[in-house]
PyMOL Python script that loads the backbone (N, CA, C, O; Angstrom):
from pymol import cmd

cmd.read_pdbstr("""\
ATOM      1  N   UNK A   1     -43.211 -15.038  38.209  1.00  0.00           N
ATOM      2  CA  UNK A   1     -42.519 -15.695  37.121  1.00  0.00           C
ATOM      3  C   UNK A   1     -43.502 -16.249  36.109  1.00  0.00           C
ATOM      4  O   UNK A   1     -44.527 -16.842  36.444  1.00  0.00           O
ATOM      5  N   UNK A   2     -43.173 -16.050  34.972  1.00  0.00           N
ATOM      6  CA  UNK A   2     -44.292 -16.500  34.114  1.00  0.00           C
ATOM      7  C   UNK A   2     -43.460 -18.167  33.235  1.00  0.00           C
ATOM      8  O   UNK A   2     -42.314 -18.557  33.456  1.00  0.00           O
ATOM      9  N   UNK A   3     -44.021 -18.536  32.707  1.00  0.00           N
ATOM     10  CA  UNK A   3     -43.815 -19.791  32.140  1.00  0.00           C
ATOM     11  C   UNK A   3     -43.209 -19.790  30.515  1.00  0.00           C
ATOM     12  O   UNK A   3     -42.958 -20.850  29.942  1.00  0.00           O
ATOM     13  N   UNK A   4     -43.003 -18.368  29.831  1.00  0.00           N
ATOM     14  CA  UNK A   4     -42.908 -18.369  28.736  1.00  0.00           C
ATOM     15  C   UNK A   4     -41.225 -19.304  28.510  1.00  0.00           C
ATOM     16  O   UNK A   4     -40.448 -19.628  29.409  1.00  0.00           O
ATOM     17  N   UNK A   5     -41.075 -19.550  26.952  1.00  0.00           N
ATOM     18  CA  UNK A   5     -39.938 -20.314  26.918  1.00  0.00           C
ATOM     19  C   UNK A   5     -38.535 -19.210  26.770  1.00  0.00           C
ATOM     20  O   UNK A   5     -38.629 -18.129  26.189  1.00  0.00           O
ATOM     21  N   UNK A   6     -37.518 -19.608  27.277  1.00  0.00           N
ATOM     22  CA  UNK A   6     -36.484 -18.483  27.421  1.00  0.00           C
ATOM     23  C   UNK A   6     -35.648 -18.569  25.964  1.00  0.00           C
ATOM     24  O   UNK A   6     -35.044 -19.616  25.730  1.00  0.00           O
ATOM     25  N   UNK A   7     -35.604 -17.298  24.824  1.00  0.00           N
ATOM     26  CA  UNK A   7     -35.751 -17.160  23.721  1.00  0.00           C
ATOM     27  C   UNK A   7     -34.180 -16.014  23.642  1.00  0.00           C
ATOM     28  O   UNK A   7     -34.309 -14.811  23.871  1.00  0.00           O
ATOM     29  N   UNK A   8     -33.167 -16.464  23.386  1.00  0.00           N
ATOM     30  CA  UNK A   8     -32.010 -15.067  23.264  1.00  0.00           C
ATOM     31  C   UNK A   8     -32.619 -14.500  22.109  1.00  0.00           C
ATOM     32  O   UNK A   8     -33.302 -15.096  21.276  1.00  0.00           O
ATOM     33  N   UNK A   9     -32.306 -13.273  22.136  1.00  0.00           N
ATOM     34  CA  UNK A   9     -31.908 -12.306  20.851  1.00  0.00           C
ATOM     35  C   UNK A   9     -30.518 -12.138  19.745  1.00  0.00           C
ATOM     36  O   UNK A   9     -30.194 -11.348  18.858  1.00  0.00           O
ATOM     37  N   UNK A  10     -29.886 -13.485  20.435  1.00  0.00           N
ATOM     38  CA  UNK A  10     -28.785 -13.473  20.019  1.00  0.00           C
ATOM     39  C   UNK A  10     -28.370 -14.803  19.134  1.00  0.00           C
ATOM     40  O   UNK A  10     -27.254 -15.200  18.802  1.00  0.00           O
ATOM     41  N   UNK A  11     -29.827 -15.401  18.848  1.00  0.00           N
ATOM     42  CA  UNK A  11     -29.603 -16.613  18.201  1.00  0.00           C
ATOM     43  C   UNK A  11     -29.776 -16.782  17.025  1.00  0.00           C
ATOM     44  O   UNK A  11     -30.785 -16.457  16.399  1.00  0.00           O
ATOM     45  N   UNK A  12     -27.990 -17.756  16.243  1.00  0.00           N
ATOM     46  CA  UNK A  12     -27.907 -17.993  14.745  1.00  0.00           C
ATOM     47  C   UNK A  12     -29.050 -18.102  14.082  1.00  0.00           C
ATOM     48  O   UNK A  12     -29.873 -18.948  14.429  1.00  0.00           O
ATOM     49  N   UNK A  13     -29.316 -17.119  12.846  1.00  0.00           N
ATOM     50  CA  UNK A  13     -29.913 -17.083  11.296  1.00  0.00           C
ATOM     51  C   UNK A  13     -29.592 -18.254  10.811  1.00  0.00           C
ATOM     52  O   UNK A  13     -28.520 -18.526  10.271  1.00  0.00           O
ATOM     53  N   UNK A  14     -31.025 -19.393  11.088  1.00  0.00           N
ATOM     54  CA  UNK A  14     -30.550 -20.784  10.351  1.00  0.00           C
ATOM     55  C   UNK A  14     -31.555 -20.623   9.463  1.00  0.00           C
ATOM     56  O   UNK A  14     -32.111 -21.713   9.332  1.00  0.00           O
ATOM     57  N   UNK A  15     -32.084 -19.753   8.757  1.00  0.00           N
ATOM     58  CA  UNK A  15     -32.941 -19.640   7.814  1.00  0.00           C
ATOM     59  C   UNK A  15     -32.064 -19.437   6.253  1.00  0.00           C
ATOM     60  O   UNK A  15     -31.520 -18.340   6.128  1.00  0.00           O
ATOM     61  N   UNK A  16     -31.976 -19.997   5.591  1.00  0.00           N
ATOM     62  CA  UNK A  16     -31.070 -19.460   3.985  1.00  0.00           C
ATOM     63  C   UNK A  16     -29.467 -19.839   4.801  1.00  0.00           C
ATOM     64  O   UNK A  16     -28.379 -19.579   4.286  1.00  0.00           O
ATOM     65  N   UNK A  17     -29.579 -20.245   5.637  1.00  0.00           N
ATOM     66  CA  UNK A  17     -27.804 -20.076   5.913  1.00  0.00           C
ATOM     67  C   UNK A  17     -27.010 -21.115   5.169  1.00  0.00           C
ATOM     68  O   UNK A  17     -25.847 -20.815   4.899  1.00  0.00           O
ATOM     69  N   UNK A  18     -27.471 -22.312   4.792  1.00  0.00           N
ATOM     70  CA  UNK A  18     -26.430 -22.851   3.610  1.00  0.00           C
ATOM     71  C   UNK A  18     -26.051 -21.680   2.680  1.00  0.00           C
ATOM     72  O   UNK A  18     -24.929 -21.175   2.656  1.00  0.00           O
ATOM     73  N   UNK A  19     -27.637 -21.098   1.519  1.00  0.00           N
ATOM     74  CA  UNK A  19     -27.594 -19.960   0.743  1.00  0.00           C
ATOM     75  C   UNK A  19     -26.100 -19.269   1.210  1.00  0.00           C
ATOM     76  O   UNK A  19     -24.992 -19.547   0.753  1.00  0.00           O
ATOM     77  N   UNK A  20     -26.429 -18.307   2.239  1.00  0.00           N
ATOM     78  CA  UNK A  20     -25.405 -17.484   2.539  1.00  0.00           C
ATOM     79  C   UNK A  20     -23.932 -17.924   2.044  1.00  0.00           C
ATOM     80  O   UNK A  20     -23.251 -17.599   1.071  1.00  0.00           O
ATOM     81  N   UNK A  21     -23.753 -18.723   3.031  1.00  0.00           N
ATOM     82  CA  UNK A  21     -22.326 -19.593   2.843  1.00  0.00           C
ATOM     83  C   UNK A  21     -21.552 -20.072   1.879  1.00  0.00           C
ATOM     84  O   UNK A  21     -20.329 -20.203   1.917  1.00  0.00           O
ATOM     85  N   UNK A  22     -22.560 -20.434   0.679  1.00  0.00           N
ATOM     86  CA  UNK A  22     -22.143 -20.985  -0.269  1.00  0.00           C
ATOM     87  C   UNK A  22     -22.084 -19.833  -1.120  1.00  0.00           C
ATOM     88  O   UNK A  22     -21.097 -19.890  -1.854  1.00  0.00           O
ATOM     89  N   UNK A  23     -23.026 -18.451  -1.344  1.00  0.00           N
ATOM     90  CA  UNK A  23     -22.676 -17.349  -1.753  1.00  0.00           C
ATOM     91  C   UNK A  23     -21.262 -16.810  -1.345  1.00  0.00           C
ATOM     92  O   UNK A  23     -20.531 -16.263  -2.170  1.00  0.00           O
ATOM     93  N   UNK A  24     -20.953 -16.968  -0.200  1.00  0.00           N
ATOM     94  CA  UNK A  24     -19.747 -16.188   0.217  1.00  0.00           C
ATOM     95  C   UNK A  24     -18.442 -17.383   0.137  1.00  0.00           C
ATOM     96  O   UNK A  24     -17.326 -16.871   0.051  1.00  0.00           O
ATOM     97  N   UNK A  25     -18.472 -18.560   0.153  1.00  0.00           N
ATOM     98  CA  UNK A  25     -17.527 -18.693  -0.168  1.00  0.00           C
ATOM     99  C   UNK A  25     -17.119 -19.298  -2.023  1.00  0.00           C
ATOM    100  O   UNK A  25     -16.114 -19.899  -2.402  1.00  0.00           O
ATOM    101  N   UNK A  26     -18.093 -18.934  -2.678  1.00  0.00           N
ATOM    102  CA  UNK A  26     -18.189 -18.816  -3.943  1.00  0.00           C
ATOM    103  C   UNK A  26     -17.165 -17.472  -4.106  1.00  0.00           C
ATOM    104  O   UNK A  26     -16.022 -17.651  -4.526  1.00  0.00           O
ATOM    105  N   UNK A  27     -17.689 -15.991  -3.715  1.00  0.00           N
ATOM    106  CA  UNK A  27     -17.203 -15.344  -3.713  1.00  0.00           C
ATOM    107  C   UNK A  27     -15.627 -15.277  -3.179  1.00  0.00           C
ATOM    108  O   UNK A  27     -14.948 -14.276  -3.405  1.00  0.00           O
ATOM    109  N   UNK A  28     -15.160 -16.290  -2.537  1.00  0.00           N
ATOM    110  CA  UNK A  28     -13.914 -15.703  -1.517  1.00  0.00           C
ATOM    111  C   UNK A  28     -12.818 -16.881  -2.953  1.00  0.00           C
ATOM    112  O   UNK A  28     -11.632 -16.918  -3.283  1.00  0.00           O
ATOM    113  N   UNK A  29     -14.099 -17.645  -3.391  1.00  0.00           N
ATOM    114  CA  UNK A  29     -12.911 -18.550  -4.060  1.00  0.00           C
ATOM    115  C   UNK A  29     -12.728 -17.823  -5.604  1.00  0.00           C
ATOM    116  O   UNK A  29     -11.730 -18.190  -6.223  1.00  0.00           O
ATOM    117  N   UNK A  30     -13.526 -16.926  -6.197  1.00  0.00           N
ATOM    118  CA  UNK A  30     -13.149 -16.244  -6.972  1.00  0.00           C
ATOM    119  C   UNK A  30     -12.139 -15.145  -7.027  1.00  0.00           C
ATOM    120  O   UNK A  30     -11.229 -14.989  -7.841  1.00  0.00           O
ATOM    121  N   UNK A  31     -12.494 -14.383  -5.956  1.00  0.00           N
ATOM    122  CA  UNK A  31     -11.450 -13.697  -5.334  1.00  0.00           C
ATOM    123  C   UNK A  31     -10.121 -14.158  -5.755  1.00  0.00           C
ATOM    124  O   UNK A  31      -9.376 -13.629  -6.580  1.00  0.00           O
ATOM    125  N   UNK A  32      -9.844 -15.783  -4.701  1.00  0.00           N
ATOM    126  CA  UNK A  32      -8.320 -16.097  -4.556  1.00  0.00           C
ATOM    127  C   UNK A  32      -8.265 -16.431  -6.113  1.00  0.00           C
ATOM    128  O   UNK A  32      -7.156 -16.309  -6.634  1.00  0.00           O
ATOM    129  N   UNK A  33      -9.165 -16.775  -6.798  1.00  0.00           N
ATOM    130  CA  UNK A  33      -8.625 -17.369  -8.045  1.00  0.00           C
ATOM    131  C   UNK A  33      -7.831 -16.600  -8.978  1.00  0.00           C
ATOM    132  O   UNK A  33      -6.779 -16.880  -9.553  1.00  0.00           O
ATOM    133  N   UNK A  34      -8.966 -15.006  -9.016  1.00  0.00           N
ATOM    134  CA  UNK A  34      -8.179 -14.096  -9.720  1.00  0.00           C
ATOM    135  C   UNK A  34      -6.904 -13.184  -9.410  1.00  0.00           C
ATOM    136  O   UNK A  34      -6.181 -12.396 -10.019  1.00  0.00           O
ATOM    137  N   UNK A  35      -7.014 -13.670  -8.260  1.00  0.00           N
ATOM    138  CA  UNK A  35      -5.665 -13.483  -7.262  1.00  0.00           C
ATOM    139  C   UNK A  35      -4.124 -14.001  -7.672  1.00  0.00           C
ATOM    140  O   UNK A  35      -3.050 -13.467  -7.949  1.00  0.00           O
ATOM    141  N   UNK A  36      -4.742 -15.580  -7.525  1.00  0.00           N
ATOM    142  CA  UNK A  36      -3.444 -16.967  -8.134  1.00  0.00           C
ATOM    143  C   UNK A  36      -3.487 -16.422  -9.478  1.00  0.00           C
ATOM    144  O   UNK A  36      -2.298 -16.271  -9.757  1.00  0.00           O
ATOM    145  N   UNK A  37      -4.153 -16.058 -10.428  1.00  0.00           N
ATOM    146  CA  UNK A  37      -3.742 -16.160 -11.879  1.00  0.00           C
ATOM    147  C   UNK A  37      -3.401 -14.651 -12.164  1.00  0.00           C
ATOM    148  O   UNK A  37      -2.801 -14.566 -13.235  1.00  0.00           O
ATOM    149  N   UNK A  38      -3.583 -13.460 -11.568  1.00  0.00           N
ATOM    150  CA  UNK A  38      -3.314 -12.379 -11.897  1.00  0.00           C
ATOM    151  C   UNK A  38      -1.811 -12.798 -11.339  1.00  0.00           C
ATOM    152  O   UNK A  38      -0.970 -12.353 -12.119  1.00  0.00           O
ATOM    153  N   UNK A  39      -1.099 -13.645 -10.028  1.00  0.00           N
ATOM    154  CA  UNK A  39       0.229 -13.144  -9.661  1.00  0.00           C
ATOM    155  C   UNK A  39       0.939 -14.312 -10.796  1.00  0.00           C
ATOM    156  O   UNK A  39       2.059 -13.864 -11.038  1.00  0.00           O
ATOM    157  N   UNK A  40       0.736 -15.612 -11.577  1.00  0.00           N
ATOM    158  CA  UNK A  40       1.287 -16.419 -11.762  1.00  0.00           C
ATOM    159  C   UNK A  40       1.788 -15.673 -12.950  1.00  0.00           C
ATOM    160  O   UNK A  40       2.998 -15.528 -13.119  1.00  0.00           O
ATOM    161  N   UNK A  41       0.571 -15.012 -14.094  1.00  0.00           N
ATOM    162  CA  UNK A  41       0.892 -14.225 -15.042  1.00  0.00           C
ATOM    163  C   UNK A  41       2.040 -13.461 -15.015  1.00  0.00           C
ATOM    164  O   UNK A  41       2.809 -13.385 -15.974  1.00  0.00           O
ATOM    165  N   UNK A  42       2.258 -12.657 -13.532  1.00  0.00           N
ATOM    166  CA  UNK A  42       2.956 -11.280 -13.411  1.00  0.00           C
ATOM    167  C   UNK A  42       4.442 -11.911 -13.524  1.00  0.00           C
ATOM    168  O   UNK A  42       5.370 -11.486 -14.212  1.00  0.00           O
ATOM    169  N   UNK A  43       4.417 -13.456 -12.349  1.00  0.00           N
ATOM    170  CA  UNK A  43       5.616 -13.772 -12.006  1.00  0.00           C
ATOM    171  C   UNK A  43       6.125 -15.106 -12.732  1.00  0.00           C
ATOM    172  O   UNK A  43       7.298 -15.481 -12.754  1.00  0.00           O
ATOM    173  N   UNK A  44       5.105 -15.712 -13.284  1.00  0.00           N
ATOM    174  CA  UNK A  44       6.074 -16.874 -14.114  1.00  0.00           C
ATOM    175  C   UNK A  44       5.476 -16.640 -15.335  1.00  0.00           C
ATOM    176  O   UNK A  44       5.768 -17.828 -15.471  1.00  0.00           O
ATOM    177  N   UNK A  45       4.876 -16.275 -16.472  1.00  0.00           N
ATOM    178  CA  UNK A  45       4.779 -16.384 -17.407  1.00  0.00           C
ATOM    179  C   UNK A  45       5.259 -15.098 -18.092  1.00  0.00           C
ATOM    180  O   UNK A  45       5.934 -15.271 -19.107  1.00  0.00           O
ATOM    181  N   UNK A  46       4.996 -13.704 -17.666  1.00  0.00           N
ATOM    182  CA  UNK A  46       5.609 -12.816 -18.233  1.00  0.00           C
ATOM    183  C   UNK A  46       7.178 -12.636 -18.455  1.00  0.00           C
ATOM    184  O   UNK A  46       7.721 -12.114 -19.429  1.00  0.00           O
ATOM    185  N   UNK A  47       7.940 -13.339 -17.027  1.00  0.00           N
ATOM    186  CA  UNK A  47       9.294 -13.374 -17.486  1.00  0.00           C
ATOM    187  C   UNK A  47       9.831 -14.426 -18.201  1.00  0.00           C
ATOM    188  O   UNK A  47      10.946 -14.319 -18.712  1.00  0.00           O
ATOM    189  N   UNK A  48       8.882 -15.867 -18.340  1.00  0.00           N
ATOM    190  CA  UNK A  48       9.550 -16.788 -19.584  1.00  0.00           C
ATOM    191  C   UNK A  48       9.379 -16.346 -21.225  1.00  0.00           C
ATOM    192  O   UNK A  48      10.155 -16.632 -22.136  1.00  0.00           O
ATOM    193  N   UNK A  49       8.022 -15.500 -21.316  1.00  0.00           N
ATOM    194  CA  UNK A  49       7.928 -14.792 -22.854  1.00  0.00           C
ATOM    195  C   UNK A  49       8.971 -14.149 -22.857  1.00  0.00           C
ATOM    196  O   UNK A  49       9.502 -14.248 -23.963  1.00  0.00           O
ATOM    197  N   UNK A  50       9.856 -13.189 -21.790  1.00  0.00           N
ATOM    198  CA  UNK A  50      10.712 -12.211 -22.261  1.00  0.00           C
ATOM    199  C   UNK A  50      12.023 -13.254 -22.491  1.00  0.00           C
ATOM    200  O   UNK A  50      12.784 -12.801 -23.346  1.00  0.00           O
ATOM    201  N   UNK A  51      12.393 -14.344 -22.013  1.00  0.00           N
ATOM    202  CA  UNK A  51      13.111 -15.154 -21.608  1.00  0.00           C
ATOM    203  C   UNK A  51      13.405 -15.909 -23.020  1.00  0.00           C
ATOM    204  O   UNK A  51      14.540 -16.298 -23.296  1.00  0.00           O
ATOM    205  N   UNK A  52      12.093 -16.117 -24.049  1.00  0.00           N
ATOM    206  CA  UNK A  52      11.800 -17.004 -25.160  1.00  0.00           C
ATOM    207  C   UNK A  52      12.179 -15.606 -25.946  1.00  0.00           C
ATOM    208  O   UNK A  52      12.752 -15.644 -27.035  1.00  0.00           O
ATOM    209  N   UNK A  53      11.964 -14.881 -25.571  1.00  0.00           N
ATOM    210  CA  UNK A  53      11.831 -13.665 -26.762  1.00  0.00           C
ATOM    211  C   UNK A  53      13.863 -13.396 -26.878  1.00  0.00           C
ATOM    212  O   UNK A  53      14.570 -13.615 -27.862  1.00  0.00           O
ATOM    213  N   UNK A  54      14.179 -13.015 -25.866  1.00  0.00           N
ATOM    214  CA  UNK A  54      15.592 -12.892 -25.833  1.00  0.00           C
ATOM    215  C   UNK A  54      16.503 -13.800 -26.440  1.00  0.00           C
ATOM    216  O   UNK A  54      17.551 -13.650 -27.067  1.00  0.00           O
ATOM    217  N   UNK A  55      15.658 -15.027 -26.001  1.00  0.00           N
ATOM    218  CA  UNK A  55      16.709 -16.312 -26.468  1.00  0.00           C
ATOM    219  C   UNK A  55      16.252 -15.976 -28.038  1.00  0.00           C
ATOM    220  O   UNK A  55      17.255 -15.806 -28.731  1.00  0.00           O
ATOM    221  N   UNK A  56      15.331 -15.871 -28.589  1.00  0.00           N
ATOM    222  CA  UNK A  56      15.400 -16.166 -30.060  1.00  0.00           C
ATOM    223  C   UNK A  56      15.293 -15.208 -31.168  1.00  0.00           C
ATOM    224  O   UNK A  56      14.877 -15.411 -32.308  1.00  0.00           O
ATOM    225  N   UNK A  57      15.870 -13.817 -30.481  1.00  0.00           N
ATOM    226  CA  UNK A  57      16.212 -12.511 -30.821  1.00  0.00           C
ATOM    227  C   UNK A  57      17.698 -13.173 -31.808  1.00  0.00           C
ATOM    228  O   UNK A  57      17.709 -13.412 -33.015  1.00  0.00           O
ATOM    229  N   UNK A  58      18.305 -13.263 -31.282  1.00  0.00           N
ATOM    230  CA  UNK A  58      19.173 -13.627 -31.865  1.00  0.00           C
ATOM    231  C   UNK A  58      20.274 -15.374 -32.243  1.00  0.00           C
ATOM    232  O   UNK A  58      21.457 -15.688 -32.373  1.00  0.00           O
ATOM    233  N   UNK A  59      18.690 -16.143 -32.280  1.00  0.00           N
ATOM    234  CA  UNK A  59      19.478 -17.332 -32.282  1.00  0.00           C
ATOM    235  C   UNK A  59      19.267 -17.695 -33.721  1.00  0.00           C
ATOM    236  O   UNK A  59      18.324 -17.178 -34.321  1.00  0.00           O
ATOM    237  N   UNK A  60      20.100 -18.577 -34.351  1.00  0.00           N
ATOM    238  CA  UNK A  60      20.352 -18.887 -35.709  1.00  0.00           C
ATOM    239  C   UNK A  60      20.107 -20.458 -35.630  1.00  0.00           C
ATOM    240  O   UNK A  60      20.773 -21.271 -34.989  1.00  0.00           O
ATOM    241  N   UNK A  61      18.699 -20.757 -36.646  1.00  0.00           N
ATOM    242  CA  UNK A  61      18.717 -22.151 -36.666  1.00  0.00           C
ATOM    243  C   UNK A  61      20.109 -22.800 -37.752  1.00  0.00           C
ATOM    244  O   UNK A  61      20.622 -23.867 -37.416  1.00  0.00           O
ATOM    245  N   UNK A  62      20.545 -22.185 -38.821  1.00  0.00           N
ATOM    246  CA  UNK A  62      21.403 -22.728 -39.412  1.00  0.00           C
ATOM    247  C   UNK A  62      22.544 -23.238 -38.844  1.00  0.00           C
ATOM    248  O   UNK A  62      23.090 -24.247 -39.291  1.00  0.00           O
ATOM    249  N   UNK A  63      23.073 -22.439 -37.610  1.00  0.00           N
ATOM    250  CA  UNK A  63      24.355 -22.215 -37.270  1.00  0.00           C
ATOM    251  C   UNK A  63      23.675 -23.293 -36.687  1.00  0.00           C
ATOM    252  O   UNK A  63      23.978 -24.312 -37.307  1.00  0.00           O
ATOM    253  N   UNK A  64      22.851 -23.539 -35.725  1.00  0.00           N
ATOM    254  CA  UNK A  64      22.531 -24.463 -34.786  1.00  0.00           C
ATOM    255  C   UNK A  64      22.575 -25.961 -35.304  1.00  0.00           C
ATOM    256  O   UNK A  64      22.928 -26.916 -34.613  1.00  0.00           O
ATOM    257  N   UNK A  65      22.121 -26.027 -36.758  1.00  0.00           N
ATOM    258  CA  UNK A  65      22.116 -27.258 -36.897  1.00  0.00           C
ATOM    259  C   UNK A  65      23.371 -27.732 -37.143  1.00  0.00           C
ATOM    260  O   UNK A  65      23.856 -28.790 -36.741  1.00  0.00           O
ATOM    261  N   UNK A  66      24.051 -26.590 -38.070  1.00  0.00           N
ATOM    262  CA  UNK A  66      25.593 -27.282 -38.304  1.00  0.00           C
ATOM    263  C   UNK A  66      25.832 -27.699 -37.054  1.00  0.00           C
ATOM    264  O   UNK A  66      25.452 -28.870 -37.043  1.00  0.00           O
ATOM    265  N   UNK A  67      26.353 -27.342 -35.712  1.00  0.00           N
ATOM    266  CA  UNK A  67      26.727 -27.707 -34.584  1.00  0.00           C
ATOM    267  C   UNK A  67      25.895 -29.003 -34.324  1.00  0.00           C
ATOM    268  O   UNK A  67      26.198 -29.773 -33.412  1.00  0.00           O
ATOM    269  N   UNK A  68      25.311 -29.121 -34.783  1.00  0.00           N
ATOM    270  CA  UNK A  68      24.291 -30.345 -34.176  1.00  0.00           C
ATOM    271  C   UNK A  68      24.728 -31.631 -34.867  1.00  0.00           C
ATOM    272  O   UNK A  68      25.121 -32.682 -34.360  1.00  0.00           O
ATOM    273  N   UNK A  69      24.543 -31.254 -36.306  1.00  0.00           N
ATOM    274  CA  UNK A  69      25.276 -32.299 -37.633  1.00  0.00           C
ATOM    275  C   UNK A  69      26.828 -32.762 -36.819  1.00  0.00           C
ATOM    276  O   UNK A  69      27.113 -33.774 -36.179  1.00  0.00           O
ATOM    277  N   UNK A  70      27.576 -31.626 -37.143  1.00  0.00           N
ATOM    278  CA  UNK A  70      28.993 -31.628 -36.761  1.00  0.00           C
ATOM    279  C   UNK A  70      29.112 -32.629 -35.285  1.00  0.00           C
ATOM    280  O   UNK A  70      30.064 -33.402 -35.388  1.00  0.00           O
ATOM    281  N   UNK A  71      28.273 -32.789 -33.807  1.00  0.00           N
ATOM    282  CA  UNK A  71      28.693 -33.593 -33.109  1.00  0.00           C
ATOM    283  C   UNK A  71      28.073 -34.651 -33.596  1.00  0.00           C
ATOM    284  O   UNK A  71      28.640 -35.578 -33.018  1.00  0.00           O
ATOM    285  N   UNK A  72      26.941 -35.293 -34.577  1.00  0.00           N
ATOM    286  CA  UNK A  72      26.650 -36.306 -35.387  1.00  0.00           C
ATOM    287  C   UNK A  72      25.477 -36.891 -33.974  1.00  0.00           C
ATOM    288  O   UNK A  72      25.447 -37.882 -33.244  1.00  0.00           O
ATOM    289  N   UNK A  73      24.509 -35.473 -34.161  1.00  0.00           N
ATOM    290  CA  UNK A  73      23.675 -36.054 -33.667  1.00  0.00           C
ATOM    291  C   UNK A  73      22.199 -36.370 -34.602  1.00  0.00           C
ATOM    292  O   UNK A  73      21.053 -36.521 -34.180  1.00  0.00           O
ATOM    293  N   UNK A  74      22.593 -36.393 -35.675  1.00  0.00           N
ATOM    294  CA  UNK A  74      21.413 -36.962 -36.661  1.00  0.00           C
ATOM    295  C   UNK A  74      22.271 -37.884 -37.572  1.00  0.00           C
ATOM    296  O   UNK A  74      23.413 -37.650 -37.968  1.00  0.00           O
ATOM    297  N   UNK A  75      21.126 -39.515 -37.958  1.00  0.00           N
ATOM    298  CA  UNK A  75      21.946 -40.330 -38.550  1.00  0.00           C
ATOM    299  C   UNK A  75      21.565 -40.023 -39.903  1.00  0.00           C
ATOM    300  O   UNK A  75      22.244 -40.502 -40.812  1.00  0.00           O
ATOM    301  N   UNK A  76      20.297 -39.085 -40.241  1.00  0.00           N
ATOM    302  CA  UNK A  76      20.398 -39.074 -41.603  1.00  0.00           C
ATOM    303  C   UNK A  76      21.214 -38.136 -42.403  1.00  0.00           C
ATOM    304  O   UNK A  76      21.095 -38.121 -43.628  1.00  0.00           O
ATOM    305  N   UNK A  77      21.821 -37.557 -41.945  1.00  0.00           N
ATOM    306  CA  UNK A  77      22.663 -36.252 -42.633  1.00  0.00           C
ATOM    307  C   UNK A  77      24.521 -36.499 -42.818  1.00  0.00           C
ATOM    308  O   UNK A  77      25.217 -35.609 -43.306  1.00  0.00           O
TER     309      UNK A  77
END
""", "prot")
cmd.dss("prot")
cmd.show_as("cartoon", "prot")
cmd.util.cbc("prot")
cmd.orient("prot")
């Protein structure tokens, strides 16, 4: 038996390993980011533009205000 110290081959890379870590989860949070904003685009903002667009395809500010005057919701008119 010799005296040397008992050494695995199987032991954690603590050299740069903050480095690593903070590379990769830099990366994982870009990822989700362009992730969250590619689906928010798809699913809430593209259908309120079509939503704004529809509504004011055909809405009439004139008509609107008469109705507005008429229940006497402005005191200067």
């Amino acid at each position: 038996m010799t005296n040397a110290p008992a050494v695995s081959n199987n032991a954690p890379l603590m050299r740069g390993l903050h480095n690593a870590q903070t590379k990769r989860g830099l990366a994982i949070a870009i990822g989700l980011t362009a992730v969250v904003t590619t689906a928010f685009k798809l699913f809430v903002n593209n259908p309120k533009k079509e939503a704004y667009a529809e509504f004011y395809k055909n809405y009439d500010a004139q008509k609107s205000f008469e109705r507005m005057k008429a229940n006497g919701r402005f005191q200067s008119c």
